[in-house]
N, C-alpha and C positions, 0 to 999 in steps of 0.2 A: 844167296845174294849178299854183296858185300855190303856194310855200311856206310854212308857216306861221312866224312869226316865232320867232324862237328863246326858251327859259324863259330865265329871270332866273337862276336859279340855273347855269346852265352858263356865262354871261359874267361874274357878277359871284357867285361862291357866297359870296362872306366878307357881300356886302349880304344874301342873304338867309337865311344865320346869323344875323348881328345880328338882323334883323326877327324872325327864329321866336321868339328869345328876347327880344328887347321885348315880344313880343304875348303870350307868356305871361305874362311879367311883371305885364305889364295887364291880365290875366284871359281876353285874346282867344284865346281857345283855335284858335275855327273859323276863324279868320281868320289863326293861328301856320299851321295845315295847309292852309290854303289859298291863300297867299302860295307856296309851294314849285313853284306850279305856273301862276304868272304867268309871262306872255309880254312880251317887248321887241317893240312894237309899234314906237314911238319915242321921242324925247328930248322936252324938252321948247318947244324951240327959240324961246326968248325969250330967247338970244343973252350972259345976266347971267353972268359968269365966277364968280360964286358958284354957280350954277346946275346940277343934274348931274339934275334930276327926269327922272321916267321914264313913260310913259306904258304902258299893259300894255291895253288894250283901246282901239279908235275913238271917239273923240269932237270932231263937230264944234266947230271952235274958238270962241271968246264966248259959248256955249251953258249954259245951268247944266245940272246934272246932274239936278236938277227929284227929284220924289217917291222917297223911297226909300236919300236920299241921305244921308249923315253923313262927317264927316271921322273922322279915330283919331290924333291924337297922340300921340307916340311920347316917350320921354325918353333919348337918347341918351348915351354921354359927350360926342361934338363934336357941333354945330349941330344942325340941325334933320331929322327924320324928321315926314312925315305922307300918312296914308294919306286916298285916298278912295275911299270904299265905296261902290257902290249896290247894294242889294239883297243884299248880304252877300257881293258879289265885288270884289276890290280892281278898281279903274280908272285908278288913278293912284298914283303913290310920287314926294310932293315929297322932295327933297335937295337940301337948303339948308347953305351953309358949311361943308362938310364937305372934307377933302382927297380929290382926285382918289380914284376908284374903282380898284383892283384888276381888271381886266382879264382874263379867261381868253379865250386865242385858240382861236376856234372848233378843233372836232375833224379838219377837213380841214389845218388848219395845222397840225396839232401839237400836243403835251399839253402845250408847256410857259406857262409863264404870264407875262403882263408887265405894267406896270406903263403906265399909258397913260390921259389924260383920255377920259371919257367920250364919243364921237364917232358920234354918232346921226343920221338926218334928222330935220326937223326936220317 
């Protein structure tokens, strides 16, 4: 059986603090309680050292997301946050210009935390 990719909030919890509180900020309420329970799928892997986007569900690559689809922009203190939605489940979290993520090493390493660029397949 394969394993499920790990939540967002267990490798990067301070990303998806920020997010709860943008998206309420923004009125996103369903979308604050449902960000908590996105998955790292993978990175975004268009190589741009600005670049830390995160992918939380499969999507064939050049593909649009087609019906259902909307983005959420976010307003950050640093660069850029945007969500994409289909269907009222996030599938994507750009992260653009932003300093290196915060890092928590998974539970089999250890609880303690480090400090580490974003390093995903791609």
């Amino acid at each position: 059986m394969e394993q499920e990719p790990p939540l967002v909030r267990e490798v990067h919890p301070e990303l998806i603090d920020e997010l709860v509180a943008l998206l309420e900020a923004e009125g996103e309420r369903e979308l604050a309680v449902c960000v908590r329970d996105v998955r790292l799928v993978g990175g975004c892997g268009c190589g741009d050292d600005f670049c830390q986007s995160i992918r939380t569900a499969e999507h064939p690559d050049g593909q649009p997301y087609g019906p259902g689809h909307r983005c959420v922009p976010l307003l950050p203190s640093s660069g850029d946050l945007i969500l994409d939605v289909v269907h009222g489940r996030i599938v994507y979290i750009e992260i653009l210009g932003r300093p290196p993520l915060r890092r928590r090493e998974q539970p089999e390493q250890g609880p303690s935390e480090v400090v580490q660029q974003l390093d995903l397949p791609a």
